[in-house]
DRENROVO-164168 format. One record per residue: chain; x, y, z of N, C-alpha, C in turn. Coordinates in steps of 0.1 Angstrom, whole numbers, plus 5000, padded with zeros to 4 digits. Example, Ala and Ser with C-alpha at 12.3 -4.5 7.8 and 13.67 -1.06 7.14 Angstrom:
<pts>
<kette = A; nu = 5132; nv = 4943; nw = 5078; cau = 5123; cav = 4955; caw = 5078; cu = 5132; cv = 4967; cw = 5078>
<kette = A; nu = 5128; nv = 4978; nw = 5071; cau = 5137; cav = 4989; caw = 5071; cu = 5129; cv = 5000; cw = 5079>
</pts>
This chain:
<pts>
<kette = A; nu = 7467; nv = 8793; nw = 8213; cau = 7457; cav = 8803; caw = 8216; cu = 7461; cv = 8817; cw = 8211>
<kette = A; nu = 7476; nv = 8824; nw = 8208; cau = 7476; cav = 8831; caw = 8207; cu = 7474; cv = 8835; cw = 8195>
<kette = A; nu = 7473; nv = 8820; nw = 8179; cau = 7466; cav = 8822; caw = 8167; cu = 7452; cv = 8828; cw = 8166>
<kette = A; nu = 7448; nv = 8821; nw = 8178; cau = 7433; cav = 8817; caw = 8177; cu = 7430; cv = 8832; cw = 8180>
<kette = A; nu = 7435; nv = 8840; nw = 8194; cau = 7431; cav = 8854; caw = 8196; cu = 7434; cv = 8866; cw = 8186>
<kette = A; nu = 7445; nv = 8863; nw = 8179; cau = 7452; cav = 8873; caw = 8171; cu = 7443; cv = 8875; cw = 8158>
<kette = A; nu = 7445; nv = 8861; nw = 8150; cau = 7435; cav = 8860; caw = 8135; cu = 7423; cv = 8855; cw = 8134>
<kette = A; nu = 7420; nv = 8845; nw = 8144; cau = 7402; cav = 8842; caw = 8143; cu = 7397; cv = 8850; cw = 8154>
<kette = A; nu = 7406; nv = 8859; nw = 8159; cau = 7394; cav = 8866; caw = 8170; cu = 7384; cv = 8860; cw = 8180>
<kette = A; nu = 7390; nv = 8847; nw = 8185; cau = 7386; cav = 8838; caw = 8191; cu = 7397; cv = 8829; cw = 8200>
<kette = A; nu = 7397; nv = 8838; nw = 8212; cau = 7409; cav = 8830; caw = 8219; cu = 7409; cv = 8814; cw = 8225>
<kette = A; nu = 7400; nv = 8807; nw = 8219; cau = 7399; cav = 8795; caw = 8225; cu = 7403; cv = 8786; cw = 8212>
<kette = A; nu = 7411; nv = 8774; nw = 8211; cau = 7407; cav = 8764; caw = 8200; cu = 7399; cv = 8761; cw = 8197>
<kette = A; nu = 7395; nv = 8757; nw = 8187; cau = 7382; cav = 8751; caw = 8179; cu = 7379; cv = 8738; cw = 8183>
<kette = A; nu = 7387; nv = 8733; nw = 8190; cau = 7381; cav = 8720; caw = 8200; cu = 7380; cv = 8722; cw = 8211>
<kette = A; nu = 7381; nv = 8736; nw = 8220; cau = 7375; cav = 8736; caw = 8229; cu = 7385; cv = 8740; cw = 8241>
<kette = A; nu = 7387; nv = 8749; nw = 8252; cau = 7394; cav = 8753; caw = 8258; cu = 7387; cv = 8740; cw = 8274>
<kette = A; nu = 7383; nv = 8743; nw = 8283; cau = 7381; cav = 8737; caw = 8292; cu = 7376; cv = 8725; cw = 8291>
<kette = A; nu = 7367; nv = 8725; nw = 8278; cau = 7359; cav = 8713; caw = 8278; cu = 7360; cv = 8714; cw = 8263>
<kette = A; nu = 7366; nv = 8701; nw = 8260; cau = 7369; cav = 8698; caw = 8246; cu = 7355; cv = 8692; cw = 8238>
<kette = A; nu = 7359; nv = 8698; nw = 8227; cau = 7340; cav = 8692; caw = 8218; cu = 7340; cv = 8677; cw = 8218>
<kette = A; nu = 7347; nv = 8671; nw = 8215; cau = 7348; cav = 8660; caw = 8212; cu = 7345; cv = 8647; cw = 8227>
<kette = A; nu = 7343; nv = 8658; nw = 8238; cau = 7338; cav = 8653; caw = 8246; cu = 7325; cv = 8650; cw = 8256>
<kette = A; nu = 7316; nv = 8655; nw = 8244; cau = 7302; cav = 8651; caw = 8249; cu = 7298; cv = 8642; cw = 8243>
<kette = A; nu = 7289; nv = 8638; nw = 8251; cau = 7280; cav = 8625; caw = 8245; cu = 7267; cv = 8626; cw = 8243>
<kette = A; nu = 7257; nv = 8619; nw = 8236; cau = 7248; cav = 8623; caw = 8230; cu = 7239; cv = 8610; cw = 8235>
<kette = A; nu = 7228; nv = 8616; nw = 8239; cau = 7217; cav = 8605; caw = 8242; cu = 7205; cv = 8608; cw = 8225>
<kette = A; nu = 7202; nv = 8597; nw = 8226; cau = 7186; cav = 8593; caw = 8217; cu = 7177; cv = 8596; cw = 8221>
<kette = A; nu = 7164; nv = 8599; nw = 8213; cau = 7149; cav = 8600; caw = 8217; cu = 7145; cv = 8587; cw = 8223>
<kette = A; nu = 7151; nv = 8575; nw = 8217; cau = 7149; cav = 8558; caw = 8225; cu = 7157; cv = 8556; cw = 8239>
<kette = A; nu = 7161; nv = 8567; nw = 8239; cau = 7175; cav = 8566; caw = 8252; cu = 7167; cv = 8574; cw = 8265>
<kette = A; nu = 7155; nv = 8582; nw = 8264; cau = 7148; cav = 8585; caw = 8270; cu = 7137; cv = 8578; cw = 8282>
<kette = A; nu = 7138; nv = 8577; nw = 8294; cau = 7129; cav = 8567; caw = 8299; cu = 7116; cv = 8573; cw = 8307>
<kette = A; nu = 7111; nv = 8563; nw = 8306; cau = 7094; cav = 8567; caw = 8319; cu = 7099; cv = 8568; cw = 8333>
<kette = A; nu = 7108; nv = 8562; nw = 8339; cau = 7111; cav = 8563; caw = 8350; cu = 7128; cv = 8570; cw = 8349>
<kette = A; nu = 7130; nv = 8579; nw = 8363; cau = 7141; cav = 8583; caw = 8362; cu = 7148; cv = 8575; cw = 8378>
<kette = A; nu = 7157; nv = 8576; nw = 8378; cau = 7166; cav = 8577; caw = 8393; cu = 7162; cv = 8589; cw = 8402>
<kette = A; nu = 7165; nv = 8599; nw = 8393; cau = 7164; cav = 8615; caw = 8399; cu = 7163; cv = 8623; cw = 8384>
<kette = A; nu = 7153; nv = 8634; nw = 8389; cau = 7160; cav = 8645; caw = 8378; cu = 7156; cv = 8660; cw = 8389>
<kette = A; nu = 7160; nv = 8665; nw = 8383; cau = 7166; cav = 8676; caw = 8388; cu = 7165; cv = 8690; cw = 8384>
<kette = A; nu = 7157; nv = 8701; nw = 8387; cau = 7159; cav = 8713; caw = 8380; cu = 7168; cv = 8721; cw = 8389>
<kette = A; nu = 7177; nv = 8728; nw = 8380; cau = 7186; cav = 8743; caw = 8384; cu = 7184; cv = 8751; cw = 8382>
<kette = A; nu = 7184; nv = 8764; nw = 8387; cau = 7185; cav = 8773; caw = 8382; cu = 7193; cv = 8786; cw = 8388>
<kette = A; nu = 7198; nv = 8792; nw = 8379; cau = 7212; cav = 8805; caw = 8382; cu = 7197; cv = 8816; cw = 8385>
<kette = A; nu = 7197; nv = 8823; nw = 8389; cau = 7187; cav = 8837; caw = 8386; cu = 7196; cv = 8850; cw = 8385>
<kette = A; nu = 7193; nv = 8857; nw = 8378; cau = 7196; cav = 8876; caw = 8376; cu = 7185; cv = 8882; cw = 8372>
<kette = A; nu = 7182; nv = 8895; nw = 8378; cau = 7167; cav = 8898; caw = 8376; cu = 7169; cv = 8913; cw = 8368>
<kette = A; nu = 7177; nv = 8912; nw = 8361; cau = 7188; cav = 8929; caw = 8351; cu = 7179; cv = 8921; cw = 8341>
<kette = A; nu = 7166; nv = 8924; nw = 8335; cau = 7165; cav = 8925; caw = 8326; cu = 7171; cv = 8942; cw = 8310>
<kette = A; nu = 7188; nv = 8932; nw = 8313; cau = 7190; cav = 8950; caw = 8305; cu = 7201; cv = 8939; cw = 8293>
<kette = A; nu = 7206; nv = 8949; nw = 8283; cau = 7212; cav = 8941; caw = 8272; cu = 7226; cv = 8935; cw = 8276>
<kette = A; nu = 7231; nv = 8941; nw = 8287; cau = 7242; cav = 8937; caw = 8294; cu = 7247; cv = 8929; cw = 8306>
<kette = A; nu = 7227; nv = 8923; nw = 8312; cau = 7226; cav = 8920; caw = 8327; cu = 7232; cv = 8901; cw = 8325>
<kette = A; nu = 7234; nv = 8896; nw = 8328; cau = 7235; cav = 8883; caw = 8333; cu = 7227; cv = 8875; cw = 8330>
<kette = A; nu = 7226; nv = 8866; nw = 8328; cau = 7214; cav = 8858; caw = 8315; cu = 7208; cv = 8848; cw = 8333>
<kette = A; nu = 7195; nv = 8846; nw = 8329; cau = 7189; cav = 8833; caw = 8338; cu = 7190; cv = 8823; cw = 8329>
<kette = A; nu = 7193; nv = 8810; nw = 8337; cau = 7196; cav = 8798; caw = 8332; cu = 7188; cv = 8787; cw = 8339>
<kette = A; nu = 7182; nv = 8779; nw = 8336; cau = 7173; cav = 8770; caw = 8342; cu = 7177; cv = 8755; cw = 8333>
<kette = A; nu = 7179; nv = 8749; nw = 8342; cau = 7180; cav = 8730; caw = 8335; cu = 7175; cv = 8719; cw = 8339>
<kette = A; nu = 7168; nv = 8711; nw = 8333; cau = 7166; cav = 8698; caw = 8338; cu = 7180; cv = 8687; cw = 8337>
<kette = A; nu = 7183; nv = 8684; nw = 8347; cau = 7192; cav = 8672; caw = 8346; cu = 7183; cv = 8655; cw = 8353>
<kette = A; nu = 7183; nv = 8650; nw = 8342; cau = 7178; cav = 8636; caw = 8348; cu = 7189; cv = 8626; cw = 8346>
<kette = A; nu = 7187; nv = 8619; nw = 8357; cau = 7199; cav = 8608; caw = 8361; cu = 7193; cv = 8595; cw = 8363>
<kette = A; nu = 7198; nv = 8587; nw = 8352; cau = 7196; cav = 8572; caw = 8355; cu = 7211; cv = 8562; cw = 8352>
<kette = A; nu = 7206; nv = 8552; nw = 8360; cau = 7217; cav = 8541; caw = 8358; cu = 7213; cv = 8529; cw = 8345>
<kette = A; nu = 7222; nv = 8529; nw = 8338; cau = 7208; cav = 8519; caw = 8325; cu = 7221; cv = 8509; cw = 8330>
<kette = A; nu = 7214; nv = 8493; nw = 8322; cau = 7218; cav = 8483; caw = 8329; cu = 7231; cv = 8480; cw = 8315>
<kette = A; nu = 7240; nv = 8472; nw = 8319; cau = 7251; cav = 8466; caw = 8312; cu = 7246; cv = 8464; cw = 8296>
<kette = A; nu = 7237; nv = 8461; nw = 8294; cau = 7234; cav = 8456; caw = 8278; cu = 7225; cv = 8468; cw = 8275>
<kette = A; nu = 7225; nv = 8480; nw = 8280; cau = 7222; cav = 8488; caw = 8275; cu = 7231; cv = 8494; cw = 8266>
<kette = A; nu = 7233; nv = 8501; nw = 8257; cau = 7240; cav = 8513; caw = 8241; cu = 7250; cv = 8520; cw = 8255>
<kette = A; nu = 7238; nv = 8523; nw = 8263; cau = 7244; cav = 8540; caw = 8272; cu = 7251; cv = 8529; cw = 8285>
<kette = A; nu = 7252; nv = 8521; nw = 8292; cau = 7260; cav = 8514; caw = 8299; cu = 7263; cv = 8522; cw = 8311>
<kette = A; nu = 7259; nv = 8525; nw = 8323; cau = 7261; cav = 8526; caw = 8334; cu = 7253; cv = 8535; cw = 8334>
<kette = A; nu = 7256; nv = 8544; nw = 8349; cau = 7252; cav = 8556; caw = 8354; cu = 7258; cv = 8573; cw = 8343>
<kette = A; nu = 7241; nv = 8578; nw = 8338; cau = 7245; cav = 8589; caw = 8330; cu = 7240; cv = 8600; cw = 8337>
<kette = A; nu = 7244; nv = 8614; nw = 8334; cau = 7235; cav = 8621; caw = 8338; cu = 7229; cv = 8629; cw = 8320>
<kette = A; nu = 7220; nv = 8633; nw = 8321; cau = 7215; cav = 8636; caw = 8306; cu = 7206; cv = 8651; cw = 8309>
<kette = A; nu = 7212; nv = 8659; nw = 8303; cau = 7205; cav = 8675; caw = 8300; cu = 7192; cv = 8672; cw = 8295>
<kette = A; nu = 7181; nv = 8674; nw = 8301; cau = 7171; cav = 8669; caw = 8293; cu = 7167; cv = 8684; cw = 8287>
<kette = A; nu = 7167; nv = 8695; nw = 8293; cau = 7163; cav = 8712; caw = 8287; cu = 7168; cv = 8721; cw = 8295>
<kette = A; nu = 7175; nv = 8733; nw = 8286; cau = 7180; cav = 8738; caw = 8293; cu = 7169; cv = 8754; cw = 8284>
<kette = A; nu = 7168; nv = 8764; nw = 8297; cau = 7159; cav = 8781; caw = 8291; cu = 7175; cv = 8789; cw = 8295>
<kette = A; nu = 7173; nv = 8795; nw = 8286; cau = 7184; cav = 8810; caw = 8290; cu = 7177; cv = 8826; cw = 8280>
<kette = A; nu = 7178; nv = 8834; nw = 8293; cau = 7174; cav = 8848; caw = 8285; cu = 7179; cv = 8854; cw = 8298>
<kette = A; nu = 7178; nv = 8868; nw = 8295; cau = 7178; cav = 8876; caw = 8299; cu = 7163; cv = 8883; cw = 8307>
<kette = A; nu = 7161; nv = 8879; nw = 8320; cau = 7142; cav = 8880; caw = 8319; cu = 7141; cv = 8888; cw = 8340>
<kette = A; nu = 7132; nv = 8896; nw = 8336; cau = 7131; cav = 8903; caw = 8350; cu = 7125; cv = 8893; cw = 8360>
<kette = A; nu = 7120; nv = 8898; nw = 8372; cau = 7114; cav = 8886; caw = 8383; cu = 7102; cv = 8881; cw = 8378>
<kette = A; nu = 7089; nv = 8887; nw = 8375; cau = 7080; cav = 8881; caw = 8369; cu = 7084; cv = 8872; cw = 8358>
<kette = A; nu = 7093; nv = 8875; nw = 8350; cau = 7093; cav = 8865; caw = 8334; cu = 7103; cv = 8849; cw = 8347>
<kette = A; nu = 7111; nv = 8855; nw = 8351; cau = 7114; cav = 8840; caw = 8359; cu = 7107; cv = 8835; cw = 8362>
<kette = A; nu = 7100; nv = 8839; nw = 8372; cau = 7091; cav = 8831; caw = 8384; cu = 7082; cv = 8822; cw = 8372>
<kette = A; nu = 7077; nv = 8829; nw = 8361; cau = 7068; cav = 8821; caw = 8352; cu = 7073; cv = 8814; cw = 8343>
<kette = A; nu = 7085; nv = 8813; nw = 8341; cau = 7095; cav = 8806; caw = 8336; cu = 7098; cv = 8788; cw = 8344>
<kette = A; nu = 7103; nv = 8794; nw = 8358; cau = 7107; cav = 8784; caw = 8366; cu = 7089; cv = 8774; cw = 8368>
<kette = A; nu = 7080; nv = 8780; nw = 8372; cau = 7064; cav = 8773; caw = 8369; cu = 7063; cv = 8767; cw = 8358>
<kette = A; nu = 7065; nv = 8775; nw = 8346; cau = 7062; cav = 8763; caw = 8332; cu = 7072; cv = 8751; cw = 8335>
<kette = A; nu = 7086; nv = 8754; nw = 8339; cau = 7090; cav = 8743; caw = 8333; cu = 7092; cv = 8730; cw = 8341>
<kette = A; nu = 7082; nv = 8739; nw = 8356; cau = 7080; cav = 8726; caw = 8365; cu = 7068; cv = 8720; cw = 8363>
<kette = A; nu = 7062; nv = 8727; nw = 8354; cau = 7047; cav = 8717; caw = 8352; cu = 7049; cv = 8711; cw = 8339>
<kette = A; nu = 7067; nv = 8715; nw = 8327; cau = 7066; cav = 8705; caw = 8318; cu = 7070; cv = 8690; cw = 8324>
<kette = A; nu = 7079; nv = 8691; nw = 8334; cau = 7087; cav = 8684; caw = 8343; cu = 7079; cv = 8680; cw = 8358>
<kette = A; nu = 7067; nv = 8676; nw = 8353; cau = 7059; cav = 8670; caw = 8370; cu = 7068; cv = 8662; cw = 8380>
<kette = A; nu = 7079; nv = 8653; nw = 8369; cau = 7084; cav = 8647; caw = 8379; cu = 7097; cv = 8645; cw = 8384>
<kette = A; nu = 7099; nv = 8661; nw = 8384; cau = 7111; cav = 8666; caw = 8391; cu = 7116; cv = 8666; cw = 8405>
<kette = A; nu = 7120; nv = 8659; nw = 8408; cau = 7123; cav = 8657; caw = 8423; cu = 7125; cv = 8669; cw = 8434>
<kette = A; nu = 7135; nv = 8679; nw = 8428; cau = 7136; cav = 8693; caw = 8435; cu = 7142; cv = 8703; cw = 8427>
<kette = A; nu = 7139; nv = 8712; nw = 8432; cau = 7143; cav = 8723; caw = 8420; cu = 7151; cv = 8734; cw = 8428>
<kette = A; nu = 7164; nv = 8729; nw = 8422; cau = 7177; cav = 8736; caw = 8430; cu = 7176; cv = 8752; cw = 8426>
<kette = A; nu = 7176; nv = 8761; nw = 8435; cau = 7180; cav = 8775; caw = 8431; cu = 7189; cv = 8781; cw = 8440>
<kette = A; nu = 7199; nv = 8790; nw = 8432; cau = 7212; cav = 8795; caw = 8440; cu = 7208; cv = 8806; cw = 8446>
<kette = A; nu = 7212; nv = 8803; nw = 8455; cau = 7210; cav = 8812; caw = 8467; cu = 7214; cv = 8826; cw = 8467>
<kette = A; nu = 7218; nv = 8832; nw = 8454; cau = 7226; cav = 8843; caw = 8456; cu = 7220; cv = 8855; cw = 8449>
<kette = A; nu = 7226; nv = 8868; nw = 8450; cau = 7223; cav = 8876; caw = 8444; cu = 7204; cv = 8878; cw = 8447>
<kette = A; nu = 7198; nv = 8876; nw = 8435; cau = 7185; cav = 8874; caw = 8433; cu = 7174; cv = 8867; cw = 8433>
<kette = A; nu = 7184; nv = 8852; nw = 8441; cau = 7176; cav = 8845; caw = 8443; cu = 7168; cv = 8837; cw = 8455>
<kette = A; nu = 7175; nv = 8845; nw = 8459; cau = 7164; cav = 8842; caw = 8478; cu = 7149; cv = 8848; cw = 8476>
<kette = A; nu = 7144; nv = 8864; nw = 8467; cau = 7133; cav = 8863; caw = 8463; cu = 7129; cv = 8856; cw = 8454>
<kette = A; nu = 7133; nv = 8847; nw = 8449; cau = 7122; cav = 8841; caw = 8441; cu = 7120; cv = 8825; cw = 8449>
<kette = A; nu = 7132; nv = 8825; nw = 8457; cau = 7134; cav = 8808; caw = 8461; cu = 7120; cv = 8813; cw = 8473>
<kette = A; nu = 7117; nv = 8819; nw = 8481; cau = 7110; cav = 8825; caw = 8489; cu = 7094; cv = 8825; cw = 8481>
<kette = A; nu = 7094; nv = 8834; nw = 8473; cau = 7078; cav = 8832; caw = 8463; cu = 7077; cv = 8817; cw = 8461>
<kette = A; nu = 7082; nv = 8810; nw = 8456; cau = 7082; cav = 8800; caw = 8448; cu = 7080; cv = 8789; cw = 8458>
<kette = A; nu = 7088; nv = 8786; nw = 8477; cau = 7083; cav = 8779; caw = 8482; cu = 7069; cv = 8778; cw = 8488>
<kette = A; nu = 7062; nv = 8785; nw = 8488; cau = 7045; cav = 8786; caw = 8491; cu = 7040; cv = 8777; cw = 8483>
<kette = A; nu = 7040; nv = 8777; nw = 8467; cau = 7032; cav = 8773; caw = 8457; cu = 7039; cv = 8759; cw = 8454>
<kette = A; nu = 7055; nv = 8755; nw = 8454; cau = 7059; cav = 8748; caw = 8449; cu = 7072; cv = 8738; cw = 8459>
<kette = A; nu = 7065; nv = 8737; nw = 8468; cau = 7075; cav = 8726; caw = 8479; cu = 7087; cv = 8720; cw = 8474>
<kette = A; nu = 7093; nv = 8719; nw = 8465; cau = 7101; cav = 8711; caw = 8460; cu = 7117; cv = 8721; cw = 8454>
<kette = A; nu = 7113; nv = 8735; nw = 8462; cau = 7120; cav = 8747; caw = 8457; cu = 7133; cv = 8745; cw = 8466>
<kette = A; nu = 7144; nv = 8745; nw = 8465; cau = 7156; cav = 8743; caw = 8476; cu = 7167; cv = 8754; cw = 8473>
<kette = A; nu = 7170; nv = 8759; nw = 8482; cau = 7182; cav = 8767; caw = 8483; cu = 7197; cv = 8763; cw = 8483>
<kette = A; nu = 7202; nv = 8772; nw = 8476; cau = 7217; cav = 8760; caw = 8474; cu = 7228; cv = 8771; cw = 8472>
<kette = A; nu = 7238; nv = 8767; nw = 8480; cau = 7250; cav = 8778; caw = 8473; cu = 7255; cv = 8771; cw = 8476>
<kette = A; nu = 7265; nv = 8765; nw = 8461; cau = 7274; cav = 8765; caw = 8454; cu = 7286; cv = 8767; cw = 8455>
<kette = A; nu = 7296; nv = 8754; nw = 8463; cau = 7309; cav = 8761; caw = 8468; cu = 7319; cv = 8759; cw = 8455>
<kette = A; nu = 7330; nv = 8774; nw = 8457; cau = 7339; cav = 8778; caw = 8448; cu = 7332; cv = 8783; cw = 8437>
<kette = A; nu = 7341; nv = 8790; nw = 8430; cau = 7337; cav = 8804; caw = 8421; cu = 7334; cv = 8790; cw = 8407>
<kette = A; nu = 7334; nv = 8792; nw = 8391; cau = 7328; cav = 8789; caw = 8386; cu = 7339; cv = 8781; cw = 8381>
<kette = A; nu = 7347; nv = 8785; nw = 8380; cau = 7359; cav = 8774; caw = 8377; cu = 7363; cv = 8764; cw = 8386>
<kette = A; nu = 7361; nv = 8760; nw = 8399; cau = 7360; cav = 8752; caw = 8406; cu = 7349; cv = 8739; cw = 8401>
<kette = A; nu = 7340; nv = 8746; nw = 8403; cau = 7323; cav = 8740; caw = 8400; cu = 7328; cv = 8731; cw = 8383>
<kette = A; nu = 7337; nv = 8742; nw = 8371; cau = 7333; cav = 8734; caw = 8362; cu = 7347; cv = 8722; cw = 8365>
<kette = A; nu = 7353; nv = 8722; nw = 8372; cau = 7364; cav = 8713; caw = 8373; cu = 7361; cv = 8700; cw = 8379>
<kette = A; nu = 7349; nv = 8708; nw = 8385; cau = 7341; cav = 8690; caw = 8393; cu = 7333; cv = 8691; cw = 8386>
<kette = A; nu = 7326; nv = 8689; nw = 8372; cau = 7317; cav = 8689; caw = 8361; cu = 7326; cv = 8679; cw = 8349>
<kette = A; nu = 7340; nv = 8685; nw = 8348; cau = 7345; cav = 8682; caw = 8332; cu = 7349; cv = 8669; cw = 8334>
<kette = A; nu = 7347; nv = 8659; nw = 8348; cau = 7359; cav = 8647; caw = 8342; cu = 7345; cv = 8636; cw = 8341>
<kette = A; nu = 7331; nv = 8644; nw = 8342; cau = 7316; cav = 8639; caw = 8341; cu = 7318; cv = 8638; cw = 8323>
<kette = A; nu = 7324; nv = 8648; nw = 8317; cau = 7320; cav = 8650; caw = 8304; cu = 7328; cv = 8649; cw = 8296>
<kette = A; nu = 7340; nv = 8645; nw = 8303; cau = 7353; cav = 8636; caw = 8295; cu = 7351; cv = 8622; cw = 8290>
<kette = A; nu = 7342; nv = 8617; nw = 8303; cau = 7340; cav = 8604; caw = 8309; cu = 7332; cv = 8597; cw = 8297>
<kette = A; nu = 7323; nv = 8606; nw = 8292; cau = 7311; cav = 8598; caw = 8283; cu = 7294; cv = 8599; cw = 8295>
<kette = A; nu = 7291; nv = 8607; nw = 8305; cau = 7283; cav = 8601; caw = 8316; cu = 7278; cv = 8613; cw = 8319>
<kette = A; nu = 7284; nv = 8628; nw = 8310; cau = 7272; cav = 8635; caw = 8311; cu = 7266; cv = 8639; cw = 8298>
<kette = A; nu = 7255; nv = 8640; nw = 8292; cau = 7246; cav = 8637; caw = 8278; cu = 7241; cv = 8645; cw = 8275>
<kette = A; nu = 7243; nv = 8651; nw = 8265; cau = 7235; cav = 8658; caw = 8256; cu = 7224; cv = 8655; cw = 8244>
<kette = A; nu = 7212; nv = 8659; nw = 8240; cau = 7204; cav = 8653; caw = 8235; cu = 7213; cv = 8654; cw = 8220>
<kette = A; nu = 7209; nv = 8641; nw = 8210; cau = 7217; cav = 8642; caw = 8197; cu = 7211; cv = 8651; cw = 8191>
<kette = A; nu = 7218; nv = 8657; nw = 8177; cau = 7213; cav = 8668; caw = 8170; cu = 7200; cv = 8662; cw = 8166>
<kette = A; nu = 7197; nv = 8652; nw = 8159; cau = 7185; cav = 8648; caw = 8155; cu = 7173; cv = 8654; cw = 8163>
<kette = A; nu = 7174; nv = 8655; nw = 8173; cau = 7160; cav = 8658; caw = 8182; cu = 7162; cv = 8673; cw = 8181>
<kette = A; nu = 7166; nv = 8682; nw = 8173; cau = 7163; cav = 8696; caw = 8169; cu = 7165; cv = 8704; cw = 8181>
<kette = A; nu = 7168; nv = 8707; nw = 8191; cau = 7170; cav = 8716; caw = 8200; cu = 7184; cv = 8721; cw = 8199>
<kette = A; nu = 7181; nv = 8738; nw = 8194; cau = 7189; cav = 8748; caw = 8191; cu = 7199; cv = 8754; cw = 8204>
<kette = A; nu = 7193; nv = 8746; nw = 8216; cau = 7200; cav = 8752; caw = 8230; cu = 7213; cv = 8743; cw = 8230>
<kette = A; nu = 7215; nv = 8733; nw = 8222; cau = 7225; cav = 8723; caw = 8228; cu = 7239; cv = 8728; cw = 8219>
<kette = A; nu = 7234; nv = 8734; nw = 8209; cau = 7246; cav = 8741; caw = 8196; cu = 7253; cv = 8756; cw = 8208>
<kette = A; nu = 7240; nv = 8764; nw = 8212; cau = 7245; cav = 8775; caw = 8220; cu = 7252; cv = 8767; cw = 8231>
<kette = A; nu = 7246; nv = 8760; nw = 8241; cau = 7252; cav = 8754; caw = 8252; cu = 7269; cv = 8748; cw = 8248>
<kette = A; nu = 7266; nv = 8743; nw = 8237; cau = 7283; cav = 8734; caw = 8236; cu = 7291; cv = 8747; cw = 8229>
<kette = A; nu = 7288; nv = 8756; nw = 8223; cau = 7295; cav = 8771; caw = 8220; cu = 7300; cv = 8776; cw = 8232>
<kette = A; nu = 7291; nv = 8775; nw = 8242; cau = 7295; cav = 8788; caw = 8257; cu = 7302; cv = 8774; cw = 8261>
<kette = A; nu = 7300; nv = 8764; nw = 8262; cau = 7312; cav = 8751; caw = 8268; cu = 7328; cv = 8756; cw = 8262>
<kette = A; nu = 7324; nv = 8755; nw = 8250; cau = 7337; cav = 8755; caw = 8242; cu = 7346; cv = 8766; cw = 8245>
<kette = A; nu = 7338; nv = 8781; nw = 8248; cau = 7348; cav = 8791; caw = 8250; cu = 7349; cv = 8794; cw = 8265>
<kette = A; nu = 7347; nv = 8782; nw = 8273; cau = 7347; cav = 8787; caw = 8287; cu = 7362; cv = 8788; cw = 8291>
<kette = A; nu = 7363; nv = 8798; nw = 8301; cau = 7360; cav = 8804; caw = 8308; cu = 7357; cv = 8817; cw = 8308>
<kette = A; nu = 7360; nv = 8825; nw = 8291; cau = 7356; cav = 8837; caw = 8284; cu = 7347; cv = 8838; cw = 8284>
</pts>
């Protein structure tokens, strides 16, 4: 690390400080199904639309178990989309709506309880029943400690590069230099 901070100006290795590159897995566009187990939306909220405020983060996670002679072989969980910006309460609230009407068949759509998000969890239960309040025990390094041995494992999935989505190169970047 201390190569890495001194001359690349990057205190993390190139394989990855918490969560090593070499340990995600990658689902197919064929690896995709009609039916899920569960999926899942999240979402972080900050409502600082400013160049320095806290980014909102919204994700679909869908979970299936695929059968033994399936490629993917057991229980995965699979990123299906993840939004991130920087966006005030109106750009969320219509953020969190699109991507429950890309996603009809989302089971519940977790939002954290904190900070700025009791108003939107509040707006959003009227229109969209499936809205749940959640907080999140231990700080962020806890949370990713019960996350990394998912993504050591082979069993949490990222879509492959082939399917073109530019959030999975940023997402495995902010992986790589976490906890910075």
């Amino acid at each position: 690390l201390a190569y890495e901070g001194q001359y690349q100006q990057s205190p993390t290795p190139e394989a990855g400080g918490f969560f090593k590159s070499h340990w995600w897995g990658y689902y197919k566009k064929t690896d995709l199904q009609a039916s899920w187990d569960l999926i899942i939306a999240s979402w972080d909220m900050s409502f600082k639309k400013t160049e320095s405020g806290s980014f909102v983060v919204g994700g679909i996670i869908g979970y299936k178990k695929f059968p033994p002679d399936h490629r993917l072989a057991g229980p995965k969980f699979m990123l299906l989309e993840l939004v991130r910006d920087r966006w005030d309460f109106p750009t969320s609230k219509k953020e969190v709506i699109a991507q429950l009407a890309r996603w009809p068949n989302v089971h519940a759509c977790l939002i954290e309880d904190k900070a700025n998000g009791p108003a939107i969890i509040a707006d959003l239960r009227r229109s969209h029943g499936r809205v749940i309040a959640i907080e999140p025990e231990g700080g962020k390094m806890a949370r990713a400690a019960a996350a990394s041995p998912l993504v050591e494992a082979g069993d949490f999935l990222l879509p492959e590069e082939a399917m073109g989505k530019q959030w999975v190169t940023d997402f495995k970047d902010e992986c790589r230099v976490f906890p910075l």
